[in-house]
C-alpha positions as CSV (number, residue, x, y, z in Angstrom):
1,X,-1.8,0.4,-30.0
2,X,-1.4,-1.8,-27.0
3,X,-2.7,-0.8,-23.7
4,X,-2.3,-3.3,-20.5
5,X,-2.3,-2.3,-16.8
6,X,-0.1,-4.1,-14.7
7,X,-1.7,-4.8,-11.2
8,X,-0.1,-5.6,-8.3
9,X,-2.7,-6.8,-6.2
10,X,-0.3,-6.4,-2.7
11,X,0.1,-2.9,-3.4
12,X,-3.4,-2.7,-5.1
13,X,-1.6,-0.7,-7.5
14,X,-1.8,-0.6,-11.4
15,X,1.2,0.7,-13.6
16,X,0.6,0.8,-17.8
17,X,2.1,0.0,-20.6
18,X,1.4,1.5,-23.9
19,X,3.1,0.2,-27.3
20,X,3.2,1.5,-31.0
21,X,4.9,1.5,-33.5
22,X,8.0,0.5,-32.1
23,X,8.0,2.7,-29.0
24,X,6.6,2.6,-25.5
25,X,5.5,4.0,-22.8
26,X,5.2,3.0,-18.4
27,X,2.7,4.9,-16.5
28,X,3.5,4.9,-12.6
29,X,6.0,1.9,-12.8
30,X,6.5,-0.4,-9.5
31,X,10.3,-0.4,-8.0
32,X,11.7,-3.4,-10.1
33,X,12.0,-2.1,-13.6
34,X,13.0,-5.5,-15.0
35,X,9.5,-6.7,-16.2
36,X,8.5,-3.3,-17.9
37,X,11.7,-4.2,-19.9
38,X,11.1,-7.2,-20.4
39,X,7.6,-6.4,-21.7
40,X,8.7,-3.5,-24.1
41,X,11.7,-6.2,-25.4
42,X,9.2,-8.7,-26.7
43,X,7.5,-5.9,-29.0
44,X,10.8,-4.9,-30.1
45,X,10.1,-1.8,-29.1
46,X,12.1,1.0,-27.1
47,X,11.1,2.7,-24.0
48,X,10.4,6.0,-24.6
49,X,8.7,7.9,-21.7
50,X,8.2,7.0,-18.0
51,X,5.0,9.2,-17.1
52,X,4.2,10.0,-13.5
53,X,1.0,10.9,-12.3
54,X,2.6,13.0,-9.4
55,X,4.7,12.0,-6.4
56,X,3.2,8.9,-4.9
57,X,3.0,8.6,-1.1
58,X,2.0,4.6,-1.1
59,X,5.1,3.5,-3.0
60,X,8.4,4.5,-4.7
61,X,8.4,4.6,-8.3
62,X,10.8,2.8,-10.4
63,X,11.0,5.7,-12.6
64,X,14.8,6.9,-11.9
65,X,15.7,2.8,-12.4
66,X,13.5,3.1,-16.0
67,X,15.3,5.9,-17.1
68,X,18.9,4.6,-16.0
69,X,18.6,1.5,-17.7
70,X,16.9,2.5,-20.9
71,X,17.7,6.3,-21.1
72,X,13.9,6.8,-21.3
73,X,12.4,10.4,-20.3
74,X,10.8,11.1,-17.4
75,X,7.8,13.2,-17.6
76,X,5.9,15.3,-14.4
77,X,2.9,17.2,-15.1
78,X,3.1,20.9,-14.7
79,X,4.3,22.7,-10.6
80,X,6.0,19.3,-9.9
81,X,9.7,19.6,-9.4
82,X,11.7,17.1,-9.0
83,X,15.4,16.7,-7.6
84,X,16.8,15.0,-10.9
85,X,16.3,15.0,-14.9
86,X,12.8,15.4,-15.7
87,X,10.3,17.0,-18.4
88,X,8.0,18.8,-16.6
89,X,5.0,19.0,-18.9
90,X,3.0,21.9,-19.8
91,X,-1.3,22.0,-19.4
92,X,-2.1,20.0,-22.9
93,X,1.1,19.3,-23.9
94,X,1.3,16.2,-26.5
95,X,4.2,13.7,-26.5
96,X,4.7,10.8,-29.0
97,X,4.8,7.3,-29.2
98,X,4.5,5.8,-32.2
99,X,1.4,6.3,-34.0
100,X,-0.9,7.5,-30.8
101,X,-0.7,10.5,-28.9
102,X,-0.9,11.5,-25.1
103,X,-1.9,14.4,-23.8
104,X,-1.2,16.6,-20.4
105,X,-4.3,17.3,-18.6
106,X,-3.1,19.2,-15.6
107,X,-5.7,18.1,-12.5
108,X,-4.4,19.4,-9.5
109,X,-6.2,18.1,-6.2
110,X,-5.1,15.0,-4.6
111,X,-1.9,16.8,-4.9
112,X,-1.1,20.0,-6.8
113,X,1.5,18.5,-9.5
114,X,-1.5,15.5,-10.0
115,X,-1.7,15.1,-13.9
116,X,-4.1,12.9,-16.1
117,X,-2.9,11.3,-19.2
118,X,-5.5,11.4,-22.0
119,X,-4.8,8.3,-24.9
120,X,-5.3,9.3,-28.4
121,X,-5.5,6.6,-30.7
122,X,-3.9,6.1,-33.8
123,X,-6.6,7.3,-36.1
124,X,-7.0,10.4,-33.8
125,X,-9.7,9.1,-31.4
126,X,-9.6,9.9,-27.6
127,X,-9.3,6.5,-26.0
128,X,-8.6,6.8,-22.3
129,X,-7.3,8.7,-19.6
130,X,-4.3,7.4,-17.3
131,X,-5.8,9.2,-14.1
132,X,-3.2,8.1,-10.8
133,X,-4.6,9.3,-8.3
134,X,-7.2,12.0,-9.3
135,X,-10.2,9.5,-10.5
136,X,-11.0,6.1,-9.0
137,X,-13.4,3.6,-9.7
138,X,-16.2,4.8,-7.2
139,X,-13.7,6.8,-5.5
140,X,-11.6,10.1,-5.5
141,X,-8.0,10.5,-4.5
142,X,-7.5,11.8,-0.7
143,X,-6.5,15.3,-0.5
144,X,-4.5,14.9,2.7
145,X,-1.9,12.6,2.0
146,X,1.1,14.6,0.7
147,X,-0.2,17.9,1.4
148,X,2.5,19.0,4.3
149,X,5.5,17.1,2.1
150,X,4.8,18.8,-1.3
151,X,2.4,21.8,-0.5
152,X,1.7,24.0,2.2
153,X,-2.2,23.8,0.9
154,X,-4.8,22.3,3.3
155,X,-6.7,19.9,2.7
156,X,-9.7,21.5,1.9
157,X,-8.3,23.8,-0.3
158,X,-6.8,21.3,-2.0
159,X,-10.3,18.9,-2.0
160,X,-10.9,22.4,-3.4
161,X,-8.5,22.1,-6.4
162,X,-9.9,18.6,-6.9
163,X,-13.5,19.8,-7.0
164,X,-12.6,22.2,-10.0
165,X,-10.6,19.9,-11.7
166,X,-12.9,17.0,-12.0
167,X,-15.7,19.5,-13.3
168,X,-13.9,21.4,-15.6
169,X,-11.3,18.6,-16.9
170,X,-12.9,16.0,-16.2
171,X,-16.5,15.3,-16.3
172,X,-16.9,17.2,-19.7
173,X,-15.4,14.5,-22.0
174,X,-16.7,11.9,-23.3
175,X,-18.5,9.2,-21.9
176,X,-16.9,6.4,-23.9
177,X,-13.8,7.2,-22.6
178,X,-12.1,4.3,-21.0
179,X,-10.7,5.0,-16.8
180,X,-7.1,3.6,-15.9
181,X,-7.0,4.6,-12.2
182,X,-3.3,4.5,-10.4
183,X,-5.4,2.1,-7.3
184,X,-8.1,-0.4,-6.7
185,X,-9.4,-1.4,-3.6
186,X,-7.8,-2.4,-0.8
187,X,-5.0,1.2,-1.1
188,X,-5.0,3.8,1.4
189,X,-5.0,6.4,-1.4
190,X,-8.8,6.8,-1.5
191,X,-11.6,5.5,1.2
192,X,-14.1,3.2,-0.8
193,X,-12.5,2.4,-4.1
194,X,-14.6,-0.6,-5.9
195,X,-12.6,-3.9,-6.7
196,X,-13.5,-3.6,-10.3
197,X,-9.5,-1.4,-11.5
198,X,-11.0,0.2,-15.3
199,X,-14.4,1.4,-16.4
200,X,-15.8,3.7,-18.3
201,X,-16.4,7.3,-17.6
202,X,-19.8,7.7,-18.3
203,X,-20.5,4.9,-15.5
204,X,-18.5,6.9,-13.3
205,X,-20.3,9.6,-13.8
206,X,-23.4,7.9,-13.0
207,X,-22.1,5.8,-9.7
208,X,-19.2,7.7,-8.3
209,X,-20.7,9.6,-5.2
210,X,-17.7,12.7,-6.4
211,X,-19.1,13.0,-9.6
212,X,-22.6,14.0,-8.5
213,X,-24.0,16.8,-11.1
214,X,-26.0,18.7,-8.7
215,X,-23.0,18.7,-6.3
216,X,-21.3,21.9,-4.9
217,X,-18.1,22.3,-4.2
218,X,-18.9,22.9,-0.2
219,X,-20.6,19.9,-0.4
220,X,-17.8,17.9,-2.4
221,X,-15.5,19.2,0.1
222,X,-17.3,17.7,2.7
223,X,-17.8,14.5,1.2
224,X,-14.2,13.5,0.3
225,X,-13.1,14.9,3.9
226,X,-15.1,12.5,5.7
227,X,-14.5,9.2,6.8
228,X,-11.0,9.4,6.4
229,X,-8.0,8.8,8.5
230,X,-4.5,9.3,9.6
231,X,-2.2,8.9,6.4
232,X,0.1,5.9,7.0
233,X,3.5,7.1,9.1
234,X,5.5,5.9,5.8
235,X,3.7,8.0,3.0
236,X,5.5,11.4,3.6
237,X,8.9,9.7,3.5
238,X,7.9,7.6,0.0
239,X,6.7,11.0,-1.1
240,X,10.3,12.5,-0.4
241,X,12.3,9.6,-1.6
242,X,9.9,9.7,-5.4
243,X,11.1,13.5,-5.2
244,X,14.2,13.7,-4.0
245,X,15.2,10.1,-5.3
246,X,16.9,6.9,-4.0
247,X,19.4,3.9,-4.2
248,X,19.3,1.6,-7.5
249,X,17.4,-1.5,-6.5
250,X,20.7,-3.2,-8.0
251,X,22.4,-1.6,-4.8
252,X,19.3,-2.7,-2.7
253,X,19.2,-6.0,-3.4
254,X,23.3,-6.0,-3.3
255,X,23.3,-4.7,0.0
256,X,20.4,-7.2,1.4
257,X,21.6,-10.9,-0.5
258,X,23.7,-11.7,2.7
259,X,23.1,-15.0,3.7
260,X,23.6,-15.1,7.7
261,X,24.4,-18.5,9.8
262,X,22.8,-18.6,12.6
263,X,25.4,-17.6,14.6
264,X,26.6,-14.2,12.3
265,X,22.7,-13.6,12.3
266,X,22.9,-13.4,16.4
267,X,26.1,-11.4,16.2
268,X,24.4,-8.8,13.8
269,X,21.2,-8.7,15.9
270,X,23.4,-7.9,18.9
271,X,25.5,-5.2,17.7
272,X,22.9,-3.2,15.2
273,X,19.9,-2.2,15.9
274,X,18.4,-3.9,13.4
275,X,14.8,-4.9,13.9
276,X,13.9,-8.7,13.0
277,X,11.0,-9.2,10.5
278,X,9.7,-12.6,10.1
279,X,7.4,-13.0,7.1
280,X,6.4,-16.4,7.6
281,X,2.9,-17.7,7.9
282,X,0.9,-16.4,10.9
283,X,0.6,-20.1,12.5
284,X,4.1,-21.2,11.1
285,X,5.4,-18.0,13.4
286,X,3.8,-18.9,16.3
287,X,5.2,-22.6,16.3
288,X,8.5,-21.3,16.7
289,X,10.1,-17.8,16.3
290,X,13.4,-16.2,17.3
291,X,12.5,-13.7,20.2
292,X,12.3,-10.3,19.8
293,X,11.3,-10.9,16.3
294,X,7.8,-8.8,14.7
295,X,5.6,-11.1,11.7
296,X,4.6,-9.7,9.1
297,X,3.3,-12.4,6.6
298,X,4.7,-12.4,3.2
299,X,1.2,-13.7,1.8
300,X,-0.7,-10.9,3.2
301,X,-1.3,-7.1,2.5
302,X,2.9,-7.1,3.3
303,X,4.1,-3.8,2.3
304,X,1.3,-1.7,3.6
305,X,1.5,-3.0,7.2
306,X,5.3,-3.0,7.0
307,X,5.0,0.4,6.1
308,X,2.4,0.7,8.6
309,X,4.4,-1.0,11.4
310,X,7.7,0.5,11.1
311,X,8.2,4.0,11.7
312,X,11.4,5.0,9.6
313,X,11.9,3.5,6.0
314,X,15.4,3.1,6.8
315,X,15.1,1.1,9.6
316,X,18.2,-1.8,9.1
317,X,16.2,-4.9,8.8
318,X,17.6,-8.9,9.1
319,X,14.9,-11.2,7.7
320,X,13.7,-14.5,8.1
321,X,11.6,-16.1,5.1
322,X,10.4,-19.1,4.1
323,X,13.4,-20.5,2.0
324,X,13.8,-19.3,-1.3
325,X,11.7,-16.0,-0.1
326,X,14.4,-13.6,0.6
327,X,14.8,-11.6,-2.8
328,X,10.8,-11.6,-3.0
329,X,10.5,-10.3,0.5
330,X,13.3,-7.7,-0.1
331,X,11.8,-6.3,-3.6
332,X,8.3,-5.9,-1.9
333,X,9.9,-3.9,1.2
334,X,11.9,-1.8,-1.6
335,X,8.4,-1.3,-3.3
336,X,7.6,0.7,-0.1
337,X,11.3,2.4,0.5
338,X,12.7,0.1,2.9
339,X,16.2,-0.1,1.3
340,X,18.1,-1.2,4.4
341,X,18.2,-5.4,4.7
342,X,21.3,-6.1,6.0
343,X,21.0,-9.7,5.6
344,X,19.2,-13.0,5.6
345,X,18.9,-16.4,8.1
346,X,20.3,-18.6,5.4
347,X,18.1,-21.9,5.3
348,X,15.1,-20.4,7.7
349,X,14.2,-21.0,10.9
350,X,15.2,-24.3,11.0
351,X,18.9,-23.5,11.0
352,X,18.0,-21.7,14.4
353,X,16.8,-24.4,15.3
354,X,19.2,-27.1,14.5
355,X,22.1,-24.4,16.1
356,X,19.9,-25.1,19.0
357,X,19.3,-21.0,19.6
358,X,16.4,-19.9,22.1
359,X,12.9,-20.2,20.1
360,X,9.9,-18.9,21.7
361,X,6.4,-20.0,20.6
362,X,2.9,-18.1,21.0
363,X,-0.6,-19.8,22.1
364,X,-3.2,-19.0,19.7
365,X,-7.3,-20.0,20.6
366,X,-9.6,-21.6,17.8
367,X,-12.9,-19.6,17.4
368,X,-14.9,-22.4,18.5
369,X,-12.7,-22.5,21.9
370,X,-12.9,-18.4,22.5
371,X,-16.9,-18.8,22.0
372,X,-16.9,-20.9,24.7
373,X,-14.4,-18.9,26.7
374,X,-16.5,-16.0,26.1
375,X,-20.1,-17.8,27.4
376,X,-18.1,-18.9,30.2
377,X,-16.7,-16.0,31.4
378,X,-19.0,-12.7,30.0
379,X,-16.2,-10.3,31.6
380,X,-13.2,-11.8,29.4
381,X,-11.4,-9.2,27.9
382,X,-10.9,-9.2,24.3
383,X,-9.6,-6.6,21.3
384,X,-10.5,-6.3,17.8
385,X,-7.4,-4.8,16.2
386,X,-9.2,-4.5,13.0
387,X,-9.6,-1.2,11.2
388,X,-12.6,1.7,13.0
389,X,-14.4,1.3,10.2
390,X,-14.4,-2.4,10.0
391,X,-15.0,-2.3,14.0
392,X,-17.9,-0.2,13.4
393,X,-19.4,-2.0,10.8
394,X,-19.8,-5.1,13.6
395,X,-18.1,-6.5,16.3
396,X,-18.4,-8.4,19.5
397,X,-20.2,-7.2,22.0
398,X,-17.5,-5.7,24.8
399,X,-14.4,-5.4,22.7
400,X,-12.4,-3.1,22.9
401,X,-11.1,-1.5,18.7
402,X,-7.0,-0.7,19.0
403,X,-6.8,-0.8,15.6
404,X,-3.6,-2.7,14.0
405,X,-1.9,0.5,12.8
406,X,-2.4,2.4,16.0
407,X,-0.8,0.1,18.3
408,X,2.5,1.2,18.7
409,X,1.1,4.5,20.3
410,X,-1.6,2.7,22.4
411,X,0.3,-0.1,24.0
412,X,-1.1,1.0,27.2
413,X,-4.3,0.1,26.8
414,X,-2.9,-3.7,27.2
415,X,-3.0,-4.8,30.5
416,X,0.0,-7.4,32.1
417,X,-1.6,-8.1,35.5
418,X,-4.5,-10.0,33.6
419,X,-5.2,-12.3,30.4
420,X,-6.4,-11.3,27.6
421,X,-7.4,-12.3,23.7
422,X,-7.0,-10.5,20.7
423,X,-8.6,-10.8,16.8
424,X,-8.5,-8.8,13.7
425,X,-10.5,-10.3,10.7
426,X,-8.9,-13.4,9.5
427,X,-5.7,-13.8,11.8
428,X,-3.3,-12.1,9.9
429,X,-2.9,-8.8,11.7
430,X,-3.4,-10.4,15.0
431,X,-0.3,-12.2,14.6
432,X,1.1,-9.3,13.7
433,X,-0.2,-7.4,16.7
434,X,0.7,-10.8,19.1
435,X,4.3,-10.5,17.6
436,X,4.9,-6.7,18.7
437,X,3.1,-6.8,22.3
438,X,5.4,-10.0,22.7
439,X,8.0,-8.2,21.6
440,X,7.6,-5.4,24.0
441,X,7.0,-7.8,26.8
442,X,3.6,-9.0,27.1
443,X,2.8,-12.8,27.8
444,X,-0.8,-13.8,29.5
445,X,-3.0,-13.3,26.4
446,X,-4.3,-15.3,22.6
447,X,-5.2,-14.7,19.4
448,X,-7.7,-16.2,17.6
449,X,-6.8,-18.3,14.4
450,X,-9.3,-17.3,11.7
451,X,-10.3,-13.8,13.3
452,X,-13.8,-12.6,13.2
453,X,-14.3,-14.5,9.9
454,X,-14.6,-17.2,12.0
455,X,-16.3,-15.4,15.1
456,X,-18.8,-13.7,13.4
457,X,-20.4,-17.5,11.9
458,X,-20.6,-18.1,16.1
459,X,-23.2,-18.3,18.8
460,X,-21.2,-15.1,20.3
461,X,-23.1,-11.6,21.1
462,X,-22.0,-9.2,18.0
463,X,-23.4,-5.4,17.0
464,X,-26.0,-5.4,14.7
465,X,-24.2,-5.5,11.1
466,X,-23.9,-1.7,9.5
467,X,-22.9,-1.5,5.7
468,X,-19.5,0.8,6.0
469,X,-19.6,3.8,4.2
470,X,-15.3,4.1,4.2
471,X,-12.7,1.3,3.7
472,X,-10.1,3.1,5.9
């Protein structure tokens, strides 16, 4: 038998693949299906199942893709009911592959179709459980994320469902048994996950605060409900699309390889609404952008915050990449359901430049330059558009927390008649913030290149440093 996960550390998400005997299985497989082909063609071996832990909200699953191009079955576990072919599995079912075994453990909670996969081994051994989005290292899935999309069930009812499930499906098997969470840290799925993606499950049982013996479920409830915080605007359309289904990332990445001069690129910008995304580098960006354009970094958390930063996954989109970027950039946007690049600036921003077409620039402060602003001038007004909890945790003294993601609905809280400077942790999301209040017409204000990394090693007055008890 041959287990590997498959982590995408963008997405912090983990897919598996599972070989034997000539016949394998994907667990939770990313939008591009190619390498999972790929993989199961160099074992000679035939892709038999495409499981699904339940309908993902954080991405769209390459499942439909999998079974087109291999004619593999796709398997739900039981209530789950899909808008296409699928097996919907029954409470300890067992399917084949190979020599091992896996089995259907039904573990409603994070949502009510949420399945765990148990590994049996070739000699007849329990191995591991596949868990999605049910059990995380140090972490539980969030009961609020699909909830109004798949289920009319609250959220406590359903942290409910996930009480009973952990305890009585769960926590009773062996300790040996090896953990292959859907997440690591860094996803939105759950609010403290470690960094470590496997362990066992007798560790769990000893560090994860949702796997307390002694706790009830009132209290369990309680626990997973707190700390978290408004589901990203993107998840309950990625949970429709993994249910309802989607375009062939062939007819994605048909529709976006159109290489634009710069003067078809201004001609498309003016008669679509298509929004610009530039994924360059935060300082490349600000040496030189085409206005009206929004950066998102291709080198950063992308997909989240594009997910996070544009309301409606079929937004049309015209890019500009570093050269040689566009097919990356436009698989990672399809990883997160945004299926509708138009086109590309062919040869970058340099093009735009050479066509001599308006550029603007941005003025960005070095931390060493805002500390002194700051002793200079105690009454300077600066924003931390880092997360609440990161805010919390410390921050300079008088700044005012619009977090990144909540921008867009607090753009008031910007002044024009007065300057202004900005940071998030290490520059990335400020330049994403800079790029959309400059967008929407804002000019006197900075951000500050290395963020509150930087900051924070200063002479500057910062909050007394508390440990975070959620990553959200």
């Amino acid at each position: 038998m041959k287990i590997e996960q498959i982590y995408t550390g963008c997405l912090a998400h983990a897919a598996y693949y599972i070989q034997s005997n000539g016949e394998a299985a994907i667990f939770d497989p990313l939008r591009e299906v190619q390498p999972y082909i790929d993989r199961a063609n160099a074992d000679n071996a035939i892709i038999k199942y495409v499981f699904e832990t339940h309908f993902h909200a954080d991405f769209v699953s390459g499942h439909l893709d999998l079974q087109k191009k291999t004619g593999a079955a796709i398997v739900f576990g039981p209530t789950a009911s899909p808008g296409y072919d699928a097996t919907i599995a029954e409470d300890n079912q067992i399917f084949s592959i190979g020599d091992i075994k896996i089995k259907i453990l039904h573990t409603p909670g994070h949502t009510m179709e949420s399945t765990t996969y148990m590994v049996i081994d070739e000699d007849g051994n329990e191995h591991g459980l596949i868990t999605g989005d049910t059990l995380f290292i140090g972490d539980v899935g969030r009961p609020d994320l699909a909830q109004h999309v798949v289920s009319d069930l609250t959220e406590e009812l359903l942290a409910g469902h996930l009480f009973d499930s952990l305890r009585n499906k769960i926590m009773p098997l062996s300790d040996d048994l090896i953990v292959y969470p859907n997440h690591g840290a860094g996803s939105a799925c759950g609010k403290n996950m470690s960094k470590e993606t496997t362990d066992t499950l007798g560790n769990q049982k000893k560090t994860n605060y949702a796997l307390r013996p002694d706790m009830t479920k009132d209290e369990f409830i309680k626990e997973v409900l707190t700390g978290l915080t408004a589901p990203p605007q993107y998840f309950p359309q990625n949970v429709l699309m993994n249910i309802k289904g989607y375009d062939s990332l062939d007819d994605v990445m048909t529709r976006a390889n159109k290489p634009l001069t710069p003067e078809a690129f201004e001609l498309v910008a003016n008669e679509t609404s298509a929004l610009i995304l530039d994924t360059r580098d935060a300082s490349d960006f600000a040496s030189g952008f085409i206005p009206n354009s929004i950066n998102i970094g291709i080198d950063g958390n992308f997909a989240q915050w594009v997910g996070e930063m544009i309301p409606d996954v079929k937004q049309e989109i015209l890019l500009i990449t570093d050269i040689g970027n566009e097919e990356e950039v436009v698989t990672r946007l399809s990883r997160v359901g945004y299926d509708f690049t138009i086109g590309y600036l062919e040869n970058g921003i340099q093009a735009w430049k050479n066509a001599n077409k308006e550029v603007d620039q941005f003025e960005r402060t070095t931390a060493d330059d805002f500390a002194k602003s700051i002793k200079e001038n105690e009454d300077m007004l600066v924003f931390d558009v880092r997360k609440k909890s990161e805010y919390d945790s410390e921050h300079l003294v008088g700044a005012v927390n619009v977090p990144l993601n909540e921008i867009n609905t607090n753009l008031a809280s910007f002044p024009k008649d007065k300057p202004f400077t900005i940071y998030c942790a290490g520059g990335y999301r400020s330049m994403i913030a800079a790029s959309i209040l400059k967008q929407r017409g804002w000019d006197d204000f900075k951000d500050v290149i290395g963020g509150f990394e930087v900051i924070g090693t200063l002479d500057v007055p910062k909050t007394e440093y508390v440990c975070p008890t959620t990553l959200l």
